[in-house]
C-alpha positions in Angstrom: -53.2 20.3 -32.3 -52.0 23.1 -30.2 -49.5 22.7 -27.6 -50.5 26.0 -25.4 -52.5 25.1 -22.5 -55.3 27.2 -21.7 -54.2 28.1 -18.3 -50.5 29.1 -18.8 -49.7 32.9 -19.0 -47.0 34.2 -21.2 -45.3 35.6 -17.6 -45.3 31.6 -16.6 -43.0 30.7 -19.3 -39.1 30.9 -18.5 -36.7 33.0 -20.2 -34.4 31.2 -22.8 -31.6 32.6 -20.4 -33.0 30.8 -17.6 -33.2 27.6 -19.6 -29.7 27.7 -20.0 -28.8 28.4 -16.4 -31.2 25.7 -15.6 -30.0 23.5 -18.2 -26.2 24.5 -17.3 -27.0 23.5 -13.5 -28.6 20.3 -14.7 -25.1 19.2 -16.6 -23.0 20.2 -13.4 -24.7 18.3 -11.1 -24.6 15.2 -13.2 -20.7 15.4 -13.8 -20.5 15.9 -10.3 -22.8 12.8 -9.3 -21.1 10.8 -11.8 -17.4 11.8 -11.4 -15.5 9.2 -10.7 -12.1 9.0 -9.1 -10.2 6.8 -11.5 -7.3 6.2 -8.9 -6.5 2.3 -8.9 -6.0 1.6 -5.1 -3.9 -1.4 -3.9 -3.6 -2.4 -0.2 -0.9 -4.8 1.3 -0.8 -6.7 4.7 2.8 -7.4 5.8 3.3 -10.0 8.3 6.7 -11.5 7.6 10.3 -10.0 8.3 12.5 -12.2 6.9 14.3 -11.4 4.0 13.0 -13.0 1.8 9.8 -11.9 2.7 10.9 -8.0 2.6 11.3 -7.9 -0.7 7.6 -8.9 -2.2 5.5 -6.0 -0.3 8.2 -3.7 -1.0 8.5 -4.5 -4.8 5.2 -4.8 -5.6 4.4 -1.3 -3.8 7.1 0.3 -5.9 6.1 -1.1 -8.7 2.3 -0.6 -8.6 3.2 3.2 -7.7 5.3 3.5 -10.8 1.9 2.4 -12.6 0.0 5.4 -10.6 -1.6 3.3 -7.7 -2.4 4.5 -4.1 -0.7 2.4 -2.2 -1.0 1.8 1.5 1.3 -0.7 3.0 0.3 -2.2 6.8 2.7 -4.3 8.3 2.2 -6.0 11.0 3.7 -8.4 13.9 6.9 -9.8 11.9 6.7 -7.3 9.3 7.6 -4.1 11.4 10.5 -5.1 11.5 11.0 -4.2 7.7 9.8 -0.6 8.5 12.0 -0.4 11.5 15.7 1.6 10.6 18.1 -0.7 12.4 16.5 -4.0 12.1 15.6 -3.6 8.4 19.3 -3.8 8.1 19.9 -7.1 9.4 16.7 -9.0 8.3 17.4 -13.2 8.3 16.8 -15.8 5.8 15.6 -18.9 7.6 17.0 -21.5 5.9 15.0 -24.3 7.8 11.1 -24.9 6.1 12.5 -22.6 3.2 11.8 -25.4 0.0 14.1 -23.6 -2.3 17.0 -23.7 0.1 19.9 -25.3 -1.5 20.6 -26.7 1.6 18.8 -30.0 3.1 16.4 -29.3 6.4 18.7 -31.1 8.5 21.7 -29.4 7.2 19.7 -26.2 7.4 19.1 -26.8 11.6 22.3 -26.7 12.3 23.8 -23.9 14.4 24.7 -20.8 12.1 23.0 -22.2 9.0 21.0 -19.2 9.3 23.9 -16.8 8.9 25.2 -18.4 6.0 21.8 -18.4 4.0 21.5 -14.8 4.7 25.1 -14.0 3.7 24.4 -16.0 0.7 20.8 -14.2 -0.1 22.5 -10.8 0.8 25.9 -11.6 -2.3 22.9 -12.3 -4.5 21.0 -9.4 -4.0 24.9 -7.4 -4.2 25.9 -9.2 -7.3 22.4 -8.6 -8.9 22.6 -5.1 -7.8 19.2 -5.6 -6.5 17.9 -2.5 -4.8 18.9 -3.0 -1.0 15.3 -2.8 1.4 16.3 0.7 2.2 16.7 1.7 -1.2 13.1 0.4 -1.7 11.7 2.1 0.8 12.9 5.3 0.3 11.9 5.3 -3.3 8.5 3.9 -2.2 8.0 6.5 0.2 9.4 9.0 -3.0 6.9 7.4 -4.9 4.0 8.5 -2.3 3.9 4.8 -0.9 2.2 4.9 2.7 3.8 2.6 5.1 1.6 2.0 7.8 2.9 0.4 11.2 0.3 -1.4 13.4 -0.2 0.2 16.9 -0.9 -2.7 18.7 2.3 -4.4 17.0 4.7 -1.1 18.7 2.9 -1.9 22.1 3.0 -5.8 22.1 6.8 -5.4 20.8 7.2 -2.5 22.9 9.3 -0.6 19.7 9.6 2.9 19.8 8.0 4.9 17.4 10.8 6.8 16.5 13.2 4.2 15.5 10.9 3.4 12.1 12.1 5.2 8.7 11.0 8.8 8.5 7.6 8.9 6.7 6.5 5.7 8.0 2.8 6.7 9.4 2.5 5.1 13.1 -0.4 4.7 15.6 -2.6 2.9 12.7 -5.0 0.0 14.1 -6.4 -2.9 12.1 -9.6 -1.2 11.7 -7.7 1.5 9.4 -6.1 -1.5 7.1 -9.6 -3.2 7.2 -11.5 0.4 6.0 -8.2 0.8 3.8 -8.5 -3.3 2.1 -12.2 -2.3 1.5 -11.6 0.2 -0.6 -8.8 -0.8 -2.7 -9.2 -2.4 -5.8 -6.2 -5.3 -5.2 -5.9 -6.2 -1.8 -3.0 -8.8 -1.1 -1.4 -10.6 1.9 2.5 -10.7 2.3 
């Protein structure tokens, strides 16, 4: 059986050269369609400014840049607070509703109470040399960490854009962090 067919021309046939190119072309294209970006994404919501409640988005960014994550941060209402310079430094510990207090609820109510959890949270985190929230968030930022603050959170708040950490990326709405949640692969509330 012959595999000519009567109405091809020798002229018709391509060059072994261009069956290479052709072939070469082919391969590109398909690395190209099926390159992937291999870039584990993680997206946070921060909502609380306590601090207690610092720590955890803060941590767990660090950490999950350390492991080569993108990781975008938003914080919002509560949680600005954590990106803002001055009152980053003097985050609370709410000692009422807090179930691991070692204080009692109606013992935690009473005037000051508050001050003394904190103090007592704060020569924890000193005598643990844990890594204070600024400390975290300059090495997150280091670490390629984006902070995001929530617009609407600096208008409602009325904060001003520069009092938040340098690097901290401003002027970001909740349709960002929604985009930003749908395209990470671990998306978590804090």
């Amino acid at each position: 059986m012959s595999t000519d067919t009567p109405d091809a021309t020798v002229d018709d046939t391509p060059s072994r050269a261009e069956l290479a190119a052709r072939v070469d072309e082919l391969e590109d294209a398909l690395a190209e369609a099926t390159d992937q970006d291999d870039t584990k994404k993680m997206s946070i919501i921060s909502t609380k400014g306590t601090l207690d409640m610092a720590y955890p988005p803060l941590i767990l960014a660090s950490t999950a840049a350390a492991f080569d994550y993108e990781v975008t941060v938003f914080h919002t209402f509560w949680g600005l607070d954590i990106l803002h310079e001055e009152r980053s430094k003097s985050l609370k510990l709410s000692s009422v509703g807090n179930p691991n207090m070692p204080v009692p609820n109606a013992v935690a109510a009473l005037p000051g109470m508050d001050r003394v959890t904190t103090k007592m949270m704060e020569k924890k985190i000193a005598d643990n040399d844990t890594a204070t929230i600024e400390e975290l968030i300059e090495t997150s930022l280091d670490m390629g960490v984006e902070f995001q603050a929530c617009q609407m959170t600096i208008d409602l708040m009325d904060y001003d854009e520069a009092d938040f950490y340098d690097g901290v990326t401003t002027g970001v709405g909740a349709a960002t962090a929604l985009q930003d949640m749908a395209d990470a692969d671990i998306q978590l509330l804090v």
